[in-house]
DOGUGU-221275 format. One record per residue (C-alpha): x, y, z; chain. Coordinates in nm, 2 decimals, decimal comma. Example, Ala and Ser with C-alpha at 12.3 -4.5 7.8 and 13.67 -1.06 7.14 Angstrom:
DOGUGU-221275
@east->1,23	north->-0,45	up->0,78	cadena->A
@east->1,37	north->-0,11	up->0,71	cadena->A
//
This chain:
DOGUGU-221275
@east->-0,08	north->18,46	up->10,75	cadena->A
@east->-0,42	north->18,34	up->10,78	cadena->A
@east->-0,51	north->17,95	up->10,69	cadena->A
@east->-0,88	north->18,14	up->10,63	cadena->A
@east->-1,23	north->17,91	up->10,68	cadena->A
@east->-1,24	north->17,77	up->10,37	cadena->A
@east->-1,03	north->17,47	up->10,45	cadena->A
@east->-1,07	north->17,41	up->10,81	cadena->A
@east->-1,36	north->17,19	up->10,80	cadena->A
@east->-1,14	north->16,95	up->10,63	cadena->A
@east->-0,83	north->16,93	up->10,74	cadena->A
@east->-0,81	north->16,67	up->10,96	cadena->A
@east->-0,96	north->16,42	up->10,71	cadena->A
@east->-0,71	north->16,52	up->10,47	cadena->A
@east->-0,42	north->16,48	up->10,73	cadena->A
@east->-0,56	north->16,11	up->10,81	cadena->A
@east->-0,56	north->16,07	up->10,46	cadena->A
@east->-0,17	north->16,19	up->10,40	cadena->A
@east->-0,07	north->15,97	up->10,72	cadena->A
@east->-0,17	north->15,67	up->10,59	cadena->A
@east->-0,09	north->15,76	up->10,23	cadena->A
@east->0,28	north->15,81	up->10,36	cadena->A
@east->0,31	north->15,53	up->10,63	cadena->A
@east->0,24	north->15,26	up->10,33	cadena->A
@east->0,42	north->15,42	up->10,11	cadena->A
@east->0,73	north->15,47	up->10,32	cadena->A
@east->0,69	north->15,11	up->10,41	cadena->A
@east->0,66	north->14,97	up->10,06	cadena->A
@east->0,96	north->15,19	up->9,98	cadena->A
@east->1,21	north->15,05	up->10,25	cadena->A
@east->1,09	north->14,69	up->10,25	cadena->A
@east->1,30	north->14,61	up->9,92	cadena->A
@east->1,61	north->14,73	up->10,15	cadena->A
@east->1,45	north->14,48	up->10,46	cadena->A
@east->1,72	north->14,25	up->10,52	cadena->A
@east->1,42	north->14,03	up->10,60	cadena->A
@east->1,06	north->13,96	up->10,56	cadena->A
@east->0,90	north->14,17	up->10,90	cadena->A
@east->1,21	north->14,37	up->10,97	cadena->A
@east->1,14	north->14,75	up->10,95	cadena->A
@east->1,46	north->14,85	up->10,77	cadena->A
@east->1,83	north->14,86	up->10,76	cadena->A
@east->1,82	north->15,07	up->11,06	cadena->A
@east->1,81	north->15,43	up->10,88	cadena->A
@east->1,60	north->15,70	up->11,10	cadena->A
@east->1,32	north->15,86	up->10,90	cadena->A
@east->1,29	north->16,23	up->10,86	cadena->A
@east->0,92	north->16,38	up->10,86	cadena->A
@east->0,93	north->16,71	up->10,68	cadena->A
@east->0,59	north->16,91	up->10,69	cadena->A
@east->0,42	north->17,16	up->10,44	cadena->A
@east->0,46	north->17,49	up->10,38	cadena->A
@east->0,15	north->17,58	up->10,61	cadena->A
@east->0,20	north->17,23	up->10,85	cadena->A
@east->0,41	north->17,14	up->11,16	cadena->A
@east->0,57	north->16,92	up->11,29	cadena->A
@east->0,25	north->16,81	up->11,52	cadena->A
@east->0,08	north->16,72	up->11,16	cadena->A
@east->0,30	north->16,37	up->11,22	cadena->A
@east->0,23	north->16,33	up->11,59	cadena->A
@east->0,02	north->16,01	up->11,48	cadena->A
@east->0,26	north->15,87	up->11,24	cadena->A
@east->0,58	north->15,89	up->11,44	cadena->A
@east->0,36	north->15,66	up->11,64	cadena->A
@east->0,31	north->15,42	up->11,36	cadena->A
@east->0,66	north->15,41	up->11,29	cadena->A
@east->0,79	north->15,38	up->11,62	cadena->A
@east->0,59	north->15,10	up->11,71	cadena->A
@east->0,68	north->14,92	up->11,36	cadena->A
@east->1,05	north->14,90	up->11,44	cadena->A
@east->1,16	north->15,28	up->11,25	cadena->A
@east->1,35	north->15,61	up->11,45	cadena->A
@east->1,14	north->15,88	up->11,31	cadena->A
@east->1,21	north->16,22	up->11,39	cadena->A
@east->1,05	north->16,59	up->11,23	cadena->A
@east->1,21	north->16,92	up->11,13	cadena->A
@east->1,03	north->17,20	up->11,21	cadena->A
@east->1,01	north->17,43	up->10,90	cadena->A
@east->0,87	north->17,75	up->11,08	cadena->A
@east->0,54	north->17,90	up->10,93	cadena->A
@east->0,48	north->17,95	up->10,66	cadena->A
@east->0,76	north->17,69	up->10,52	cadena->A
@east->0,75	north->17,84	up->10,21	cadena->A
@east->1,12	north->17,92	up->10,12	cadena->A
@east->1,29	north->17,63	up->9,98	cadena->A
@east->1,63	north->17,71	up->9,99	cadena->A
@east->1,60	north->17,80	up->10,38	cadena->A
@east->1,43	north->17,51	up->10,39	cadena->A
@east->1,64	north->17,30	up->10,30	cadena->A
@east->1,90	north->17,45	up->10,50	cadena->A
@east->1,69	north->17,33	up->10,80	cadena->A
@east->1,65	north->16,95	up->10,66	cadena->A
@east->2,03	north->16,99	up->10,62	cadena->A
@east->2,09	north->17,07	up->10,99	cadena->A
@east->1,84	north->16,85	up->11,13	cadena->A
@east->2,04	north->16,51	up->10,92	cadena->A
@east->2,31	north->16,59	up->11,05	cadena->A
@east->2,17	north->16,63	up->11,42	cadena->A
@east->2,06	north->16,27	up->11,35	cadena->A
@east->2,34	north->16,14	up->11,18	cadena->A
@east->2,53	north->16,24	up->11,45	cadena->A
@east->2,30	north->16,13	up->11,73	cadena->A
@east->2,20	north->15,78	up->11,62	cadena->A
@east->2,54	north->15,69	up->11,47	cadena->A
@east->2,36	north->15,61	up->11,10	cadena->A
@east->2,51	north->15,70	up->10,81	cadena->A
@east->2,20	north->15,80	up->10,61	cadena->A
@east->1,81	north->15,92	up->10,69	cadena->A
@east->1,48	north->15,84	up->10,50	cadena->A
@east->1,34	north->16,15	up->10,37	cadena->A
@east->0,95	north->16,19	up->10,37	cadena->A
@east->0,82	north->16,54	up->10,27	cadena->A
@east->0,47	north->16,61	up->10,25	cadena->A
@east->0,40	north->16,95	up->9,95	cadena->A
@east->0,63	north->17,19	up->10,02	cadena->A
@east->0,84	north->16,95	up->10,27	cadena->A
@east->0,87	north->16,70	up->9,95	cadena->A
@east->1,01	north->17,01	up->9,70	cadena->A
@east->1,28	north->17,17	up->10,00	cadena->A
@east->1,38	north->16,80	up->10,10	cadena->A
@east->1,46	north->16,77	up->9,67	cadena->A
@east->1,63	north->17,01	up->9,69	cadena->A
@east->1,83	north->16,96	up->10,00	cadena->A
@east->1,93	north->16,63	up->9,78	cadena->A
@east->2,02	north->16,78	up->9,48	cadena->A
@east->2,13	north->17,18	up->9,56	cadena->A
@east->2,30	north->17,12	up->9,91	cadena->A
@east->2,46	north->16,76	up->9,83	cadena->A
@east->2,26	north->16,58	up->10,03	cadena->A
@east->2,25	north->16,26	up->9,87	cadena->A
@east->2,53	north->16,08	up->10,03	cadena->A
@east->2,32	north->16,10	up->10,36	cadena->A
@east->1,99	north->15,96	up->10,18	cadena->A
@east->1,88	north->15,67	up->10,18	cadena->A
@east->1,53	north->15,70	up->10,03	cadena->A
@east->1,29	north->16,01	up->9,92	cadena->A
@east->0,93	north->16,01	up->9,92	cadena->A
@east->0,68	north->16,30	up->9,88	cadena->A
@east->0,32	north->16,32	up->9,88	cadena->A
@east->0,14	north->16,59	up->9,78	cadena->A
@east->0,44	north->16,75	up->9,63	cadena->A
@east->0,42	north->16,99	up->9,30	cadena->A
@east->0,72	north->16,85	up->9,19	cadena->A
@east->0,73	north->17,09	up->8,87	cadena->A
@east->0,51	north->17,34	up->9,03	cadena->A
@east->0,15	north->17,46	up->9,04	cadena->A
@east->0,07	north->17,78	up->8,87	cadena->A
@east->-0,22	north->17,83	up->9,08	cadena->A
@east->0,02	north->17,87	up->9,37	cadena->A
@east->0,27	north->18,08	up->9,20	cadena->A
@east->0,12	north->18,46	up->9,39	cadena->A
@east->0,07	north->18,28	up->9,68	cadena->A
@east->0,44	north->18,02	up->9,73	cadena->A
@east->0,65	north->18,17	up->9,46	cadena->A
@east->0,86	north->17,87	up->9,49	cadena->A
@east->0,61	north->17,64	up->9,33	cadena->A
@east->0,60	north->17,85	up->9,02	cadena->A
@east->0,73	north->17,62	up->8,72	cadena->A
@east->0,85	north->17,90	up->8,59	cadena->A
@east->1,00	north->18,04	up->8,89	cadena->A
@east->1,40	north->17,99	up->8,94	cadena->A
@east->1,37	north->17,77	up->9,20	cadena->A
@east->1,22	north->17,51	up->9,02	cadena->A
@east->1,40	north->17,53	up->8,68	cadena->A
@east->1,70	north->17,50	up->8,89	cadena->A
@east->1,59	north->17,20	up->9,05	cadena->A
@east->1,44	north->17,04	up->8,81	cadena->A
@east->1,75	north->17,12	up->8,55	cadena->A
@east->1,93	north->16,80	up->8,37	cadena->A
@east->1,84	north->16,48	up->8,65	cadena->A
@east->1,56	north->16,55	up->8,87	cadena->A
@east->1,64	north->16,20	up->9,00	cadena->A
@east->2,00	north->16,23	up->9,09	cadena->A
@east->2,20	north->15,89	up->9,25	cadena->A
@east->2,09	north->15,54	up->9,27	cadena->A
@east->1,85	north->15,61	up->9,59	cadena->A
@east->1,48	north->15,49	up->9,57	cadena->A
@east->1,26	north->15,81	up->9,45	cadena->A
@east->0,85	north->15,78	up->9,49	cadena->A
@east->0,63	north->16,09	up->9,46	cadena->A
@east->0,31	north->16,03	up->9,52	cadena->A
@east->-0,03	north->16,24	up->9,35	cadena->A
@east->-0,39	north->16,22	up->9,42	cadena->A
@east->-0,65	north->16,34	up->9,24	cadena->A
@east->-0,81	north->16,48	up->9,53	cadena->A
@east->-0,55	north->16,76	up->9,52	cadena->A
@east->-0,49	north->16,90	up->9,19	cadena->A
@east->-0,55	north->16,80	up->8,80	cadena->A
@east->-0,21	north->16,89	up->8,76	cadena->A
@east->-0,09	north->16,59	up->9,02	cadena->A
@east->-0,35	north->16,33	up->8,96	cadena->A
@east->-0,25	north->16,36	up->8,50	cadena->A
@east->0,09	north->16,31	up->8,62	cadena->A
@east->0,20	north->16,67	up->8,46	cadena->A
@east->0,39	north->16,77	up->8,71	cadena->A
@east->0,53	north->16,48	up->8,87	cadena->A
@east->0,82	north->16,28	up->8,65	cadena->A
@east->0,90	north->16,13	up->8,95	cadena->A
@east->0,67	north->15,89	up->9,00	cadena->A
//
């Protein structure tokens, strides 16, 4: 699948943009957990899951960040396109427990960037992930879908039966921290709040 010219010219700005959008976020979110002003967490790794059209390489610059602020990130790579949830989320589910099992923690912070944010949901809620989460935050993320994606990522169709299923009863599930994060730089649907309950 092509990417095509029409976005190239700005991608990086809007990676940069995402990065630091997600680094202060991510940071707010685990501070109330801090067992002290200036400590980076309670020791949980971070999990850095791309977009549907990203890589792993799209966080090069904040696993940097968050290394040198104290945090264990690490990335899943979601193949290209990322654009099945459910297989998806089969990957985040392999790749906690590779951590899990590797740093000895009980539980990973989740940060999914569009697509990333809606298979890492659903890793939570589908594939019982929650016992292993400590936090979830997405940026960027349809979280009740896009119908100007639905011919292109059939998965973010709110009609679609991957979203009703995920977002059926408590889209929220547990007593983790949730943040879902819009801009209105993306799409009228995120920046009204339509789509995203979760915030």
């Amino acid at each position: 699948m092509s990417t095509g010219g029409c976005c190239n010219a700005w991608r990086p700005q809007a990676l940069a943009v995402r990065v630091v959008l997600a680094t202060f976020i991510l940071l707010a979110a685990t501070a109330v957990a801090s067992p002290a002003p200036g400590r980076a967490d309670t020791g949980y790794p971070v999990l850095l899951v791309h977009g549907g059209v990203g890589s792993p390489a799209d966080f090069d610059q904040m696993v940097g960040w968050l290394s040198s602020d104290g945090y264990r990130p690490y990335t899943v790579d979601l193949g290209f396109p990322g654009i099945d949830t459910a297989a998806n989320a089969e990957k985040i589910r392999v790749r906690v427990d590779q951590i899990r099992a590797e740093t000895g923690a009980s539980k990973v912070h989740l940060v999914g960037h569009s697509m990333g944010g809606l298979s890492a949901r659903y890793y939570l809620k589908i594939l019982d992930g929650l016992p292993f989460v400590a936090s979830y935050t997405a940026f960027g993320t349809p979280q009740h879908g896009d119908r100007n994606g639905c011919f292109l990522v059939p998965d973010q169709c709110p009609d679609g039966p991957i979203l009703q299923r995920l977002n059926r009863g408590d889209d929220t599930p547990g007593q983790i921290h949730y943040t879902s994060i819009a801009s209105k730089q993306a799409h009228a649907e995120e920046a009204n709040g339509k789509w995203h309950p979760l915030d």
